[in-house]
C-alpha positions in Angstrom: 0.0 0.0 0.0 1.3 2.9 -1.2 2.3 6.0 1.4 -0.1 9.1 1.7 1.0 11.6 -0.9 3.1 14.8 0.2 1.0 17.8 -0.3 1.7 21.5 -0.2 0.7 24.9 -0.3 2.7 28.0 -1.0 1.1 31.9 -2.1 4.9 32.3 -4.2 5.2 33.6 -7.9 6.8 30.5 -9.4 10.3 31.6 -10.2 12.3 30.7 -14.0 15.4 28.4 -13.6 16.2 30.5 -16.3 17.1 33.7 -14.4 19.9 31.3 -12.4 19.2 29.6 -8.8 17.1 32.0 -6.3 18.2 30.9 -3.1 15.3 32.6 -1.1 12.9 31.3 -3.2 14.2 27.4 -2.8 14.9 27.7 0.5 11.4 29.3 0.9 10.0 26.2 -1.0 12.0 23.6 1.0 10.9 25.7 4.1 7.4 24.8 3.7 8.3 20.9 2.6 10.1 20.4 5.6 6.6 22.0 7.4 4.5 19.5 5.7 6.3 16.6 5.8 8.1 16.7 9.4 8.0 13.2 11.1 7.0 11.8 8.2 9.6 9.3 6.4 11.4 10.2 2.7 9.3 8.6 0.2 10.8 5.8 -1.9 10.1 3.9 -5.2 8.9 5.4 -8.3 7.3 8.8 -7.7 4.7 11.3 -9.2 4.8 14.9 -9.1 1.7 16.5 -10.0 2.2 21.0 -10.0 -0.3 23.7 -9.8 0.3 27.2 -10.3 -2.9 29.1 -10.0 -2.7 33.1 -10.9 -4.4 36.0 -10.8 -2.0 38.0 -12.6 -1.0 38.1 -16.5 1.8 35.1 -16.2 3.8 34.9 -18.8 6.8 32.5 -17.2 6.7 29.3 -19.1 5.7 26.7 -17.4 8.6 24.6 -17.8 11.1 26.7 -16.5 9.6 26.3 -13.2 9.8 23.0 -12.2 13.1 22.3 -11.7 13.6 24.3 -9.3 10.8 23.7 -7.3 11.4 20.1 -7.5 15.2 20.2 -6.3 13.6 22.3 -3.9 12.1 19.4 -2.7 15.4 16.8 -2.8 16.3 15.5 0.5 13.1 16.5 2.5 10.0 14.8 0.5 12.0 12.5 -1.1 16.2 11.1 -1.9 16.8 12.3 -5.3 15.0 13.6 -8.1 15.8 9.9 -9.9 13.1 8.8 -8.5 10.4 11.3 -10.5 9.0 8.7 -13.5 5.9 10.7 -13.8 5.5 14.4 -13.9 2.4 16.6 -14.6 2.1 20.7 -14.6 -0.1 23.2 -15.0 -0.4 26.7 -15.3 -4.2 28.1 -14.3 -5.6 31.5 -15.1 -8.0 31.8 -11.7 -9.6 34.6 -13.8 -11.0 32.1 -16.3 -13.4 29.4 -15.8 -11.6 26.3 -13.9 -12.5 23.3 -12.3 -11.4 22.5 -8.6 -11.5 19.0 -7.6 -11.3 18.8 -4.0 -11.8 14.7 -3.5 -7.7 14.1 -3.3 -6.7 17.0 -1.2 -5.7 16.6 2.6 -8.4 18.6 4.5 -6.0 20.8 6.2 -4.4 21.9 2.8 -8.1 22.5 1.1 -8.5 25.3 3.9 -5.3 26.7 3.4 -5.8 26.2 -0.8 -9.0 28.5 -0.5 -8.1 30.7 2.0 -4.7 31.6 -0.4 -6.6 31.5 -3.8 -8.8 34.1 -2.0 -5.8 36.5 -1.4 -3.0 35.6 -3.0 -2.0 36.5 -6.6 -0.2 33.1 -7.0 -0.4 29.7 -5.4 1.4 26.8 -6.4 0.3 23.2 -5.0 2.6 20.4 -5.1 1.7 16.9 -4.6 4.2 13.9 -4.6 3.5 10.2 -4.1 3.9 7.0 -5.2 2.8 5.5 -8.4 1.3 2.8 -8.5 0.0 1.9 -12.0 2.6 1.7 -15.1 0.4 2.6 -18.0 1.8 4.7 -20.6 -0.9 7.1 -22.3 -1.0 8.5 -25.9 -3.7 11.0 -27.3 -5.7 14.2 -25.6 -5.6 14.9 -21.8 -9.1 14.7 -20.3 -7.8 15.3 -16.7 -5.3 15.0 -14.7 -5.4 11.2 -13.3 -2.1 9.6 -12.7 
């Protein structure tokens, strides 16, 4: 049975690798993992990351240029190594437009803290990490999200 998924919250503007290695900003990130995950054992085996950058503001950061750093961000707290990421999923959502919010996989204590930022923030980024535990490989049009 796989172990409950990490799950965070952060009101951040998502920073470009591009512009070189913020240290603020990653040790801001890892910060908040090492908040959410304390006591809690480094995952193992194959792993997902699934991130969400919701934004009120014009965004025009690509998307990809993000990740990285929040994911090394994350290297050593959540989980050993980076290695261990075989499926990854982003996205970037304009909270301006019309979205859809699942709420059936979040923990309950990140919900309130999801609503309560997406009410006040200009940017919040969710990042989820767990195990996978399906191999399928997928070809064709995204109809959600599902790992």
């Amino acid at each position: 049975m796989p172990e409950s998924p990490f799950f965070m919250v952060v009101a951040r503007k998502p920073m470009s690798a591009n512009k070189g290695t913020n240290k603020k900003y990653q040790g801001a990130l890892r910060s908040k993992a090492v908040e959410c995950h304390r006591g809690k054992p480094v995952l193992s085996g194959p792993l997902y990351v699934r991130i969400n950058w919701f934004h009120f503001e014009r965004a025009e950061t690509d998307l990809d240029n993000i990740t990285k750093t929040i994911i090394d961000a994350l290297k050593g707290v959540v989980f050993s190594d980076d290695f261990q990421v075989i499926r990854f999923t982003a996205s970037r959502i304009d909270v301006s437009a019309d979205y859809d919010l699942r709420i059936d996989n979040i923990p309950h204590g990140a919900l309130g803290e999801l609503q309560s930022m997406l009410g006040s923030a200009s940017h919040v980024l969710t990042v989820e990490v767990g195990e996978v535990i399906s191999s399928y490989v997928r070809f064709g049009p995204l109809e959600d999200e599902t790992l």
